[in-house]
C-alpha positions as CSV (number, residue, x, y, z in Angstrom):
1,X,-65.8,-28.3,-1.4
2,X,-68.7,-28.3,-3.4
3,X,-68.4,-26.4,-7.2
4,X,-70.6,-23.7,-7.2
5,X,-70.5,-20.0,-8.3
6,X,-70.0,-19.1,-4.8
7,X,-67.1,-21.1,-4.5
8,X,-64.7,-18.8,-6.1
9,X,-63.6,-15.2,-4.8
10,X,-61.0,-13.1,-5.6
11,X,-59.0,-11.5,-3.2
12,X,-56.9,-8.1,-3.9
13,X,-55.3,-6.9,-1.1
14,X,-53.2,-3.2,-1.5
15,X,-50.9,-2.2,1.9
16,X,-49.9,1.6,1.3
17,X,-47.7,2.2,4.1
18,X,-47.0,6.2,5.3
19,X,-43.2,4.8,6.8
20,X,-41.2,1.6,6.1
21,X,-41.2,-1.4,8.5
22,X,-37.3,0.1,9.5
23,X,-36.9,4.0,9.6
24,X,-34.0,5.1,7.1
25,X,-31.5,5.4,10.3
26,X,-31.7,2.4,11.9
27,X,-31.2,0.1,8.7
28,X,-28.1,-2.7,7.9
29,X,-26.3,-0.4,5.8
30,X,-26.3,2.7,7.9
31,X,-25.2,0.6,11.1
32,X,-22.7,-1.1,9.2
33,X,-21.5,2.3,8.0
34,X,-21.3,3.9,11.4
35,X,-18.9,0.7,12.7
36,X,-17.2,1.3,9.9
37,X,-16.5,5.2,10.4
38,X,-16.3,3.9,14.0
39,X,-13.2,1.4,12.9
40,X,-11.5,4.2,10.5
41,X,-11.9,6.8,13.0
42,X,-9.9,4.9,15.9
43,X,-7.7,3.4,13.3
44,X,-6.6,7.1,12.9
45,X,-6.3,8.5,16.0
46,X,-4.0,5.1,16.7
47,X,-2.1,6.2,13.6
48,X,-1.9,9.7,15.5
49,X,-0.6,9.0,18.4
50,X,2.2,6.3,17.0
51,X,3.3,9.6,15.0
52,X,3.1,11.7,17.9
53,X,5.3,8.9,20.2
54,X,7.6,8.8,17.1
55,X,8.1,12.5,17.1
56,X,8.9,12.4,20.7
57,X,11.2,9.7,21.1
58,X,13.1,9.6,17.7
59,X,15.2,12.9,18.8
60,X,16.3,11.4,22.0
61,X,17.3,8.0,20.5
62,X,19.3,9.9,18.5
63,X,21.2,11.6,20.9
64,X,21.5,8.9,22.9
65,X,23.0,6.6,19.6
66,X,25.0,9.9,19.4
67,X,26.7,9.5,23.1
68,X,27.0,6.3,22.7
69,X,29.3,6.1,19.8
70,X,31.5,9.2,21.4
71,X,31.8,7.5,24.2
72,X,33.3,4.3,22.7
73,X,35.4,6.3,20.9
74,X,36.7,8.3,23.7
75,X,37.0,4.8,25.3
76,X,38.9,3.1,22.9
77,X,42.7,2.3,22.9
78,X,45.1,3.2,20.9
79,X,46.2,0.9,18.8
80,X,50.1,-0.4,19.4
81,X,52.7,-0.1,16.4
């Protein structure tokens, strides 16, 4: 390219944009933090229902244990002197 005064320019370019490239709900960080209140919120209701099952079941493993150890001890023989 030849030197000349027309040879140089300069170039300033200004971008003024009205919304971001990405709105402010569809971003990394808010989809990561929805998966995550996705992930905490089933991890709870898991949680909940283990308690619940435990609740329900506990009472009658108890009684059953219960039976159980009357009945061997109606069961067992007396011992011989």
């Amino acid at each position: 390219m030849p030197e000349a005064d027309f040879a140089e320019a300069k170039l300033d370019i200004t971008l003024n944009a009205a919304s971001g490239i990405v709105g402010p709900d569809a971003g990394l960080w808010t989809g990561l933090k929805r998966r995550l209140g996705a992930s905490v919120r089933g991890l709870a209701y898991s949680v909940e229902l283990v308690t619940i099952e435990v609740c329900l079941a506990l009472p009658w493993l108890v009684l059953g244990w219960l039976g159980w150890k009357m009945v061997r001890r109606i069961r067992r023989k007396p011992a011989v002197v």
